[in-house]
Structure formats: C-alpha cells, structure tokens
N, C-alpha and C positions, 0 to 999 in steps of 0.2 A: 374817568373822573380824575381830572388832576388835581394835585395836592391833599386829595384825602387818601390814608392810610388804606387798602384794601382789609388788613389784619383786623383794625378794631372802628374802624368808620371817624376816625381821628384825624383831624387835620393836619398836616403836615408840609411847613413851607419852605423846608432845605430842600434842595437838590439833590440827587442820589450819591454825590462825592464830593460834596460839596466840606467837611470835615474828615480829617483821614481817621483811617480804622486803627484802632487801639496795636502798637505792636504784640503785646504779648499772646493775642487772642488770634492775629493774623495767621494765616497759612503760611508754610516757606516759601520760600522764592521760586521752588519747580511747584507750587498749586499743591502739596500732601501737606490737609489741615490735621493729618495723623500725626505729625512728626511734631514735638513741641520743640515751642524756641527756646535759647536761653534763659532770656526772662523767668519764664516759667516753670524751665528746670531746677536753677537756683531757689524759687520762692518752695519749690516742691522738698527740694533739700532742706532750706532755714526749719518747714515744716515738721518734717521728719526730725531733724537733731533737738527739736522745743521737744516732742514725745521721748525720745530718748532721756534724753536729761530728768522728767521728771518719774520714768518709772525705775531707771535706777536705782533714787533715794526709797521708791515704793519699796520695789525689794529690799533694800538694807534694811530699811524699815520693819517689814517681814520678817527676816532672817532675827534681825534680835527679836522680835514678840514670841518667836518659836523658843528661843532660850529661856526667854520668862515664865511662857506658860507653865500652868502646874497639873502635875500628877498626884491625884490622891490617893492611899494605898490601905486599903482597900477602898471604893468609889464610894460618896453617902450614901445609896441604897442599902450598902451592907457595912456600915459602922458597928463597929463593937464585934467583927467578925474576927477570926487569925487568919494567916497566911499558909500554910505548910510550906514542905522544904522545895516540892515542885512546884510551887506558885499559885497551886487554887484555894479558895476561899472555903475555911471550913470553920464549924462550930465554936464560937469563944471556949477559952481553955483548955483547948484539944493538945494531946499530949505530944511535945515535939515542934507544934507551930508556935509562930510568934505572933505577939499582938500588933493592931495595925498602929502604923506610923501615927505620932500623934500631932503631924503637921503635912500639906501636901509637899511634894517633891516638884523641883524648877525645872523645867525641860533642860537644860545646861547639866545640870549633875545626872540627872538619867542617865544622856548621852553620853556624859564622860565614864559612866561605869558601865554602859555597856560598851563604849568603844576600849577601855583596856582595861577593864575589870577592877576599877577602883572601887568603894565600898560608897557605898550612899553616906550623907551625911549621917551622924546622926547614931548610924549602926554596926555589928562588929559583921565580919565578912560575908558569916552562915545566912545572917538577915536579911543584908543586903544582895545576896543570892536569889534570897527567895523573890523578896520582892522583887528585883529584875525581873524573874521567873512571872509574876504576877503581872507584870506591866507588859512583857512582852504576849502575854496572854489575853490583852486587852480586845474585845468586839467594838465595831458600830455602836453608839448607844450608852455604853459603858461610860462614868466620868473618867475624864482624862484619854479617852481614848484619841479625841483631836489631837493632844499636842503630840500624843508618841506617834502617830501618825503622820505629822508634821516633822519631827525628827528623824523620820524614816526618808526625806525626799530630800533630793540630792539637791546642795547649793553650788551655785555656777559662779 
C-alpha cells in the first residue's frame, strides 16, 4: 500500500528522504545512535546548570529559616513547668530549677551557645546551661524539636 503509513493507516505523501533527519536526534557518523551529539550534549548541560542555579538559593534559603526557627523551653505541652540543672522538666517551684523561658529561643542563639558556651539571651550562665541541657534533650514530637534537629546537620 503505498503512501499510507503502516503505523497508523495515515496517509503519507513524502518520500522516505525526502526531508533530512533532525541533526540532534541523528546517529553519528559510524551508525551508534548511543553516542549523543554535540547538540544535545550542550542542551543537556544548559539543563543541568538552570537546576543548579535555582537549588542553591533553595538552600541558602534553608540555611537562614534553620537560624530563625524557635525553641521553646520548655515545649507548650508543659508550660508553667521548670527546668532543672540537668535539663529535665520538673514540677513548678521545684527547689534549684528555673522557670521556663518566657519567650522561645532562635535557632542562631542555641547554636551559638552550644557551639562555644555562650549564655542564651536573656539568662545568667547556670540557666542557660540548663536549658542547653533541655534542648539538647529534645525527642521526635517534642516543640522545637525540628529546629535543633535542623541545627544539628551540617551546612555545605
């Protein structure tokens, strides 16, 4: 049947070479349609450098929301609780602990006091001990437990 398409029963009234084949799509010159051309290496590059480019900012982007985030000390399920001096959450007015923070903590100053033992805003050294002690205490589940979690992974 000439001039109809075998594939779809479509007529067709070009000649089989009758327009040349797309270069970028073409085989090479020895017949291995494995091997890409040029063309197609380059477009695969352009490709590749657009993804780069915009997960960079992703990450930078990331990297500060980790420093905003906040730690609240002790989490709302247990407001109005203290802290003790090893970090766990005991009974208000327990003799020795302190009360909890009356603001949550920015992942930036956490990190700064646990990276060289600076004192959280806010409190004098004993407090800011504990609570470290507190945060670094933090479970799955727990508020705040994302950001210090987040603080915990290394930036590249």
């Amino acid at each position: 049947m000439k001039g109809l398409s075998a594939n779809r029963g479509i007529m067709d009234d070009t000649r089989p070479n009758q327009y040349p084949v797309n270069p970028a799509l073409a085989a090479s010159a020895d017949g291995d349609a494995s091997v890409p051309t040029r063309r197609r290496v380059l477009a695969l590059g352009a490709v590749t450098a657009g993804a780069v480019m915009s997960i960079r900012p992703a990450l930078a982007q990331t990297a500060g929301s980790v420093l905003n985030c906040e730690i609240p000390v002790p989490d709302a399920s247990r407001a109005g609780s203290y802290i003790d001096a090893d970090g766990k959450v005991v009974p208000a007015r327990t003799k020795g602990a302190f009360p909890s923070s009356p603001r949550p903590f920015k992942g930036e100053e956490v990190k700064r006091a646990m990276a060289n033992g600076s004192t959280l805003p806010g409190t004098d050294s004993a407090r800011s001990r504990a609570y470290v002690k507190y945060i670094r205490r933090l479970q799955r589940g727990q508020g705040g437990f994302t950001c210090f979690a987040s603080l915990q992974m290394p930036r590249g």
